[in-house]
N, C-alpha and C positions, 0 to 999 in steps of 0.2 A: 444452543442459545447462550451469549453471553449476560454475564453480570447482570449488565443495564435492562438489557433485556427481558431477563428473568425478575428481575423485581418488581420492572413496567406490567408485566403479563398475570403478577400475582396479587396489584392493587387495582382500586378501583378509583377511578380520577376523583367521582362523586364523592367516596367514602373521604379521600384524601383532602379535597377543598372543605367538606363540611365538618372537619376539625377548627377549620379557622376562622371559619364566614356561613350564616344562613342561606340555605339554597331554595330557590322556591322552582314549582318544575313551571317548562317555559317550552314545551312541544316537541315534538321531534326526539324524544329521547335527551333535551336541551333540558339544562337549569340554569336559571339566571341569580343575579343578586348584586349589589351596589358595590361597585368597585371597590376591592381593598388596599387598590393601587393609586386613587385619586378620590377628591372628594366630589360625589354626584347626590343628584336626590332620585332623579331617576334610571334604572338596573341597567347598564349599559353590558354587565360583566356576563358571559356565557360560555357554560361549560357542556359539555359534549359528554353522554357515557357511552356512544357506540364508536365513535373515532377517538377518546379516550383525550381529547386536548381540553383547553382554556380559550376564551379571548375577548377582552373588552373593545368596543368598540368607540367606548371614550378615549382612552390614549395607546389606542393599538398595538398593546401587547397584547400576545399568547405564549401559547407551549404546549408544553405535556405536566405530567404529575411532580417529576423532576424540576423543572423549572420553575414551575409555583412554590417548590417550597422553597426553591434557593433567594426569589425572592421575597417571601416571606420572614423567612428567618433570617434574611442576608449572610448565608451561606455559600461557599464555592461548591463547583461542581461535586468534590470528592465529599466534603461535608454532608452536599443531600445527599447524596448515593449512600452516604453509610447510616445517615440518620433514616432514611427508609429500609435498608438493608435490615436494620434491626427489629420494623414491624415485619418485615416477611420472612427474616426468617434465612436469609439470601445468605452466603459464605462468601464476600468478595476476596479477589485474589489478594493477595499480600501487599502492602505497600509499605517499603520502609519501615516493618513489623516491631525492629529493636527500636526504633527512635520512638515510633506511636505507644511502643508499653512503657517506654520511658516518661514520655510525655503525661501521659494517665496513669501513671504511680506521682508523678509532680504532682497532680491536680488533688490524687488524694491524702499526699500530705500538707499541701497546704490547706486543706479542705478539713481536718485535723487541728491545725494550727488554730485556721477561723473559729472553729467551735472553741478551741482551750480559749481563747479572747471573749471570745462570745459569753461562755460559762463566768469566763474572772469578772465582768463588769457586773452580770446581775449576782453574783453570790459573794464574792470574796469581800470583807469588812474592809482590807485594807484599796477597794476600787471605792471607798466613799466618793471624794472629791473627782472622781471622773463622772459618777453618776450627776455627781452635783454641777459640775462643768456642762453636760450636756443640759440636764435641766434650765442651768441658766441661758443655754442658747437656744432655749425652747425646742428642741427635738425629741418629740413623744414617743412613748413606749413602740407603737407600731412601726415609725418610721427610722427608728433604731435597729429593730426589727427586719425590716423588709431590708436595710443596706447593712446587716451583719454585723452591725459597730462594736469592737470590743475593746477592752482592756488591757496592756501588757502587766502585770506583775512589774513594779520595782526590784527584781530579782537576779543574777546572772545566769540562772541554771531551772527557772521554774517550767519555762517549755517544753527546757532539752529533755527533762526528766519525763515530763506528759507524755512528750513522743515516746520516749523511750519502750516508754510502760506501753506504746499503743503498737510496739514492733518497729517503728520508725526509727532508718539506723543515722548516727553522725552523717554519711558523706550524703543520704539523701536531705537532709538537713539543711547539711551547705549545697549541696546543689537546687535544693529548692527557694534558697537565700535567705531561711528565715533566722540561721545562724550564721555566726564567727568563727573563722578559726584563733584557734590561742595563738598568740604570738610566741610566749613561753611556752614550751612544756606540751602535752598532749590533748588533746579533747575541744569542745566546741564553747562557747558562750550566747548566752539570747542575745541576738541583732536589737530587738526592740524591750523597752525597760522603762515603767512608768511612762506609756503615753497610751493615749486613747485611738484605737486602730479602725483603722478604714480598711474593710478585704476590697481587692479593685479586682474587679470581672473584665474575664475576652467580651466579646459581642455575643458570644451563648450563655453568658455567665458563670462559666468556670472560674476558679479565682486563681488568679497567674499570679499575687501577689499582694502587697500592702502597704499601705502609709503611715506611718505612726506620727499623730501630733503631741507635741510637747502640753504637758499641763503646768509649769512652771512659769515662772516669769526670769527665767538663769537666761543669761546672755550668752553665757557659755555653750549652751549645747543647740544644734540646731532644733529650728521650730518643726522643721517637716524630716523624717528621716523616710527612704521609701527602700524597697525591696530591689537590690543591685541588681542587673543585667542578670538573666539566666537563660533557660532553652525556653524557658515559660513566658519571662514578664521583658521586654523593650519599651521602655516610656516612650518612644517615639510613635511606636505602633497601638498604643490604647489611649483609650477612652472613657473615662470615668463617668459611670452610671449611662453609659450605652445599651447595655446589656437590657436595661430598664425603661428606655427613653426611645427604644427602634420604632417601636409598634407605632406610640403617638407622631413622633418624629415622622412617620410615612404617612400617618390620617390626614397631620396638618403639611406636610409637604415642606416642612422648615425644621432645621435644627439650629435649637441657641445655644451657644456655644461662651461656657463663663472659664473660670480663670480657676477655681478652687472646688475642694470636695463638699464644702461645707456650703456652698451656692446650690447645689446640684439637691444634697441634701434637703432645705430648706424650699426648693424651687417643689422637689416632687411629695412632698408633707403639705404643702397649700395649695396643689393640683394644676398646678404647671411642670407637664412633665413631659416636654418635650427638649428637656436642657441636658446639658452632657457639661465637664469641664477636662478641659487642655493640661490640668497640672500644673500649671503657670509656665507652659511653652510656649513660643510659635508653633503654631499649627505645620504639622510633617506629610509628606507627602501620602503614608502610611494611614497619619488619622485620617485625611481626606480619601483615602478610598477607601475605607471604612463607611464613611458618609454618603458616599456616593450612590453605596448599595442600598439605600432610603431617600437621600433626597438631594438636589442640587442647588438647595436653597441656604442660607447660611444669614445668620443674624448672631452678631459676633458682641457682647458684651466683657472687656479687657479694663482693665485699669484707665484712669485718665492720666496717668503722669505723662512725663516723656518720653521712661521705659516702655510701659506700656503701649505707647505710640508707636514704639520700633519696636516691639513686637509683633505687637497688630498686622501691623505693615508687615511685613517677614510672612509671615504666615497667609496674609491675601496675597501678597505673590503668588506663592502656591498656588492657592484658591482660585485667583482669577486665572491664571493659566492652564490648569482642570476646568475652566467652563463651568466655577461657579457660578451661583444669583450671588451677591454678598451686600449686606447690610451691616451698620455700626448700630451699636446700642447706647444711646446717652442715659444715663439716669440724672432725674432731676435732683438740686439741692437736699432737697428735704427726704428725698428717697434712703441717704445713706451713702457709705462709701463702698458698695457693694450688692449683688439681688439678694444674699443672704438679709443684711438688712433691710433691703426695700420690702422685700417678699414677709416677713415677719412684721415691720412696722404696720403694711398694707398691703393685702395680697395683688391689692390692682395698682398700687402704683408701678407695680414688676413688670403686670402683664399690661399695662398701659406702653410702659417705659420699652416692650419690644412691639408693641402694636406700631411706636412712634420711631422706631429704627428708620435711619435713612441710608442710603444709596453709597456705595464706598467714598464718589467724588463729591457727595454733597458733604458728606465729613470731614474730608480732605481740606475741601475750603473754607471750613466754617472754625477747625483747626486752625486753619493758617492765620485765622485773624485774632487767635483768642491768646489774651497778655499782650496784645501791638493795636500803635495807636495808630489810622489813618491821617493823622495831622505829623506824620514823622515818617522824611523820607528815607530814615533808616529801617524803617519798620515794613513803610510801601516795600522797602525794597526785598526784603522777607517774605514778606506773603505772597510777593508777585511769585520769589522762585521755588518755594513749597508747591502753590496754585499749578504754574506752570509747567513745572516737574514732570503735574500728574497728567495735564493736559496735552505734553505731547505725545502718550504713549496710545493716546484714542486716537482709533483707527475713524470713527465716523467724522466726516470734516463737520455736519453741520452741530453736532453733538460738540465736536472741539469749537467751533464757534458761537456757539452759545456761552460758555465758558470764559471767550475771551473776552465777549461784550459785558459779560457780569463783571469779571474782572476790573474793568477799565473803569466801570459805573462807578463800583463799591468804593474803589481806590482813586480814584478821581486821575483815571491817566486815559491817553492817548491808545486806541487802538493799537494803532501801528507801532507804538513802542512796544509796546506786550509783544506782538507777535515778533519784531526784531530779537526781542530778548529771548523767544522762546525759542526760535534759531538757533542763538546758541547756546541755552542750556544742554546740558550734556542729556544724551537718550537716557530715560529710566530705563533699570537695568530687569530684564523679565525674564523670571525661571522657568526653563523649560520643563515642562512636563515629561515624566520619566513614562519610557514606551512599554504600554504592557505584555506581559508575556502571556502566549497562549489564552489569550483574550477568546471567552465563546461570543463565536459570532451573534451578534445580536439581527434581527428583520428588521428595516429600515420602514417607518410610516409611512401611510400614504402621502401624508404631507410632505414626508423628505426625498421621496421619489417622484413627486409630481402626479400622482394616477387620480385625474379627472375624477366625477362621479358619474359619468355617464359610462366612463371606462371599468370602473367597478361593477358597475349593475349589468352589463354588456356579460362581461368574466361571469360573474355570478351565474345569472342565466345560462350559458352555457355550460358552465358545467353541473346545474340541479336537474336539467332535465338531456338525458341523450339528443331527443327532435330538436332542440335548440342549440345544441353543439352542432348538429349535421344539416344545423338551416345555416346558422352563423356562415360555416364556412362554404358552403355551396348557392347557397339560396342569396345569403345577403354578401358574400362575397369580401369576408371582413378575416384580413390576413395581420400576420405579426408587427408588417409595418403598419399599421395603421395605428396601433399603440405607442402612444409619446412617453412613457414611463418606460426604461430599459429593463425592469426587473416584471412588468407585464409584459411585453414584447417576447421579451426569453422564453416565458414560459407559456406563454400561449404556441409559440412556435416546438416548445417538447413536449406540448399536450396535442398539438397534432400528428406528430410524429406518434406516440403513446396512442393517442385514440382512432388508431385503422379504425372507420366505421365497418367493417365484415370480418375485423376479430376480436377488438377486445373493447369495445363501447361496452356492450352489456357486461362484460367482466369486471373491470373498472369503475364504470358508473351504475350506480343503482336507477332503478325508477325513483320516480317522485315520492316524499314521503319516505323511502328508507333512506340506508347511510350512504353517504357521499364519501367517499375514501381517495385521498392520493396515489396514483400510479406507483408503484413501486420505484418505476424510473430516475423519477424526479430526485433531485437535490436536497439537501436537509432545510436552503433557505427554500426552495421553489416549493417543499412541502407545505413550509409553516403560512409562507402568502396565499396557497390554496387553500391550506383551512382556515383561514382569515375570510376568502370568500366564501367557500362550503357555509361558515356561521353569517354571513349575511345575504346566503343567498336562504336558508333557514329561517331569519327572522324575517326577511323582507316579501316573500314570496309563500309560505305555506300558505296553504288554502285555494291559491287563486286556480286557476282554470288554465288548460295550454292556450284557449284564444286570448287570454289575458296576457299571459304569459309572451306571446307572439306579438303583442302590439307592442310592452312593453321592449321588446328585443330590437324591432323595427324604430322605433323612437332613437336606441341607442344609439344602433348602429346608422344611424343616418346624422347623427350627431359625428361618430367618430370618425366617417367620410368626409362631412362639410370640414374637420378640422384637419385633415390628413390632406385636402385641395387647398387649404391657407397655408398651411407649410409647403407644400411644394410649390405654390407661387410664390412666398416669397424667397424659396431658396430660387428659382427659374429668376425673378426681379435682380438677385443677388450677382448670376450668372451673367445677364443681362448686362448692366454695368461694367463687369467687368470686360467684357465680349468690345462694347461700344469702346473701354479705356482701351485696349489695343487694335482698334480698327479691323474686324473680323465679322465682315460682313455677311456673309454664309453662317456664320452661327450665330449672327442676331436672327437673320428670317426664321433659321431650323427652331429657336428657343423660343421666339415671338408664335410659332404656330405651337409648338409644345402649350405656350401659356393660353391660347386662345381655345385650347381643344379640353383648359381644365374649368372654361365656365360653360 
């Protein structure tokens, strides 16, 4: 048995989901409980302890034990394999073993680091004015607390010595980047000196590194100094207060998305804490699949200048081309120049101010007009090619024409000039999406494959009870064509192959009432769409009766026949026409009795 295997075989799905989520029992050896993947009121989510999966029926994921945690935690595959590996107990084979103990001696001495900062602000006399600096930005004990906030020492040498004293040698120092090296002469100097530290967390919250803000008013020295590139920390690839913000970030199905630590801060101290902040980047391909692994929704609060604007921008590239949702954040006048202050002034004007996010193109335009005056056709002529810019890169026409009518109204011009102009504005330029690698397959919805619900309940039935597999296909006569979804069709056609009724029906399928298990045969996707049915052939059908059972199957399948004679007639109409455009008289009559023999 391998790895995956042995770990699968040593937990219990049950035990596993009911670390994260209430499980209430739901028959069949079933528990159910309200999706932790979407927001319901009622339990759509069911987990299986004798076939050992998951699967909501709200947004049609499942899996196994693996799969839930990876997205729970938003973890990769290797991540849950080893974060389970460690409750069972499991010795996975080696991966890149020198890089991985590399990696986790970094974690623990920046982990090191965190605490000696942690220690200087609440003890040391000379952290007064950093205590006092946070006090005055109203960040209380706890929420100091929960985001590690510490102190550097005014010192050159007060870290390097802490470490010292804790085993931590110079070049793990600098490779962990929390030092310098001397320019003169030998030995190391502290990176950060008199400023108040932010430790910034991966998405598990190890701490890959830090911020240190200035307490000074020196022009001289930078305001923000952060921890240099290492094997640890990549600004490109974090997310500040992710690590803290996943959980709600997946309840509410949105991440806001601000510009500073100190927003992030303040946002999860007044309990909105579904915010993360950028660092004051454009957003990187990197953060965004980060996000992805929680949510596709995005409500972006940036700067209002013009930097800010081409930021923003820069960064929804990205976004939209990942198949973002995306949304702008305005904060009103009185809000503040930032959610740090909105969120402290008033905690609702924060949560008001992303309630009232709008749509990326309704910002776009509402931008284009703001500092220009409609009475200036210098200004017309501005907003039309910001507007139109953005208007030609939409794909839907009547969505682009909506756009242009507004256009024309606000600014008091001619249809047809706008659309002239937007001719020939130059295409907005749009970032492709980098292709991922070794991407796990994910099962496509039913909604994304087409599968009817009569086609569903049809599948189901047949495979909860044997007599209704061996009526399906003999009695009612209902073969793989007759399924319009390609990823039913498939697999109805390798579950008859797989279910000989005189060898391995009973082996395969249980009776009614016990476990329903996948053929061995099957696929890893054709597995997981069979236990997507197994669980709704579970909730939809326990209890009832085979004569139930049988009408219900009869209903189906006389459905998916009436729809299986509308598509062949009109692919035969199809035929038809073309038959008549080349004069083929012999294969009008042959097609016309074909059609006449399908009513």
């Amino acid at each position: 048995m391998d790895a995956v295997q042995d770990i699968k075989g040593r937990l219990d799905i049950v035990d596993v989901v009911s670390e994260y989520i209430p499980l209430k029992p739901g028959g069949s050896g079933a528990f159910r409980a309200n999706c932790p993947f979407h927001s319901e009121k009622t339990p759509s989510f069911y987990v299986s302890r004798p076939r050992q999966t998951w699967h909501c029926f709200g947004c049609d994921q499942g899996g196994d034990s693996i799969s839930f945690v990876m997205r729970m935690e938003g973890m990769e595959f290797r991540e849950a394999l080893e974060h389970l590996a460690q409750k069972t107990g499991v010795v996975l084979p080696k991966f890149d073993g020198e890089k991985a103990s590399q990696r986790k001696r970094l974690h623990e001495v920046n982990d090191i680091a965190m605490r000696f900062f942690r220690a200087s602000l609440q003890n040391l006399p000379t952290a007064d004015h950093a205590r006092t600096y946070l006090a005055k930005r109203g960040v209380d004990d706890l929420t100091a607390d929960l985001f590690q906030i510490g102190y550097a020492p005014e010192s050159w040498d007060a870290l390097t010595m802490a470490m010292l004293s804790k085993g931590v040698t110079e070049s793990e120092m600098l490779l962990a980047g929390v030092v310098g090296k001397r320019e003169k002469g030998t030995g190391v100097y502290d990176r950060f000196r008199n400023r108040l530290m932010f430790p910034i967390g991966d998405v598990h919250g190890n701490i890959v590194g830090f911020t240190g803000r200035i307490l000074t008013d020196s022009k001289e020295e930078a305001k923000y100094v952060n921890t240099p590139e290492t094997p640890l920390y990549r600004k490109s690839a974090i997310l500040y207060g992710l690590d803290k913000a996943k959980g709600e970030i997946r309840r509410q199905d949105l991440a806001v998305i601000a510009e500073g630590n100190m927003d992030v801060v303040g946002s999860h101290q007044f309990g909105v804490t579904h915010v993360v902040a950028s660092s004051g980047t454009a957003l990187t391909s990197e953060q965004l699949g980060l996000l992805k692994r929680f949510t596709t929704n995005l409500a972006i609060a940036f700067d209002q200048d013009n930097a800010g604007h081409a930021a923003t921008l820069r960064g929804l590239d990205l976004a939209r081309a990942q198949d973002f949702n995306i949304k702008v954040i305005t904060l009103p006048p009185e809000a503040g120049k930032d959610p740090d202050d909105a969120v402290r002034k008033n905690p609702e004007l924060w949560k008001q101010a992303i309630k009232d996010a709008v749509g990326i193109m309704e910002w776009i335009y509402r931008n284009a007009f703001r500092n220009r005056s409609t009475a200036s056709p210098e200004d017309k002529k501005l907003i039309a090619k910001d507007v139109l810019l953005e208007v030609k890169r939409i794909a839907d026409p009547v969505e682009r024409d909506h756009w242009v009518k507004r256009l024309a109204k606000d600014i008091d011009i001619g249809e047809q000039a706008l659309r002239d102009a937007m001719v020939r504005a130059p295409s907005a330029t749009t970032t492709k999406a980098p292709t991922a690698k070794a991407a796990t397959p994910t099962v496509a919805t039913r909604a994304d494959i087409g599968w009817a619900d009569h086609e569903n309940r049809l599948f189901a039935l047949a495979i909860y009870r044997p007599e209704l597999w061996k009526a399906a296909i003999s009695i009612e006569k209902i073969g793989k064509e007759d399924f319009e979804g390609l990823d039913l069709s498939t697999l109805y056609g390798n579950l008859q192959i797989s279910y000989d009724p005189d060898i391995s029906v009973k082996a395969d399928l249980a009776l009614a009432n016990q476990t329903i298990r996948p053929p061995a045969t099957l696929t890893p996707d054709e597995a997981k769409n069979f236990d997507a049915l197994a669980f709704l052939a579970e909730r939809e059908y326990q209890g009832q009766s085979l004569e139930e059972l049988k009408r219900e199957l009869n209903t189906a399948a006389g459905t998916l026949r009436l729809q299986r004679k509308k598509r062949e007639r009109l692919q035969l109409e199809q035929y038809m026409r073309e038959a008549e455009r080349l004069g083929d008289q012999e294969r009008i009559l042959d097609l016309q009795k074909r059609f006449n023999a399908l009513n």
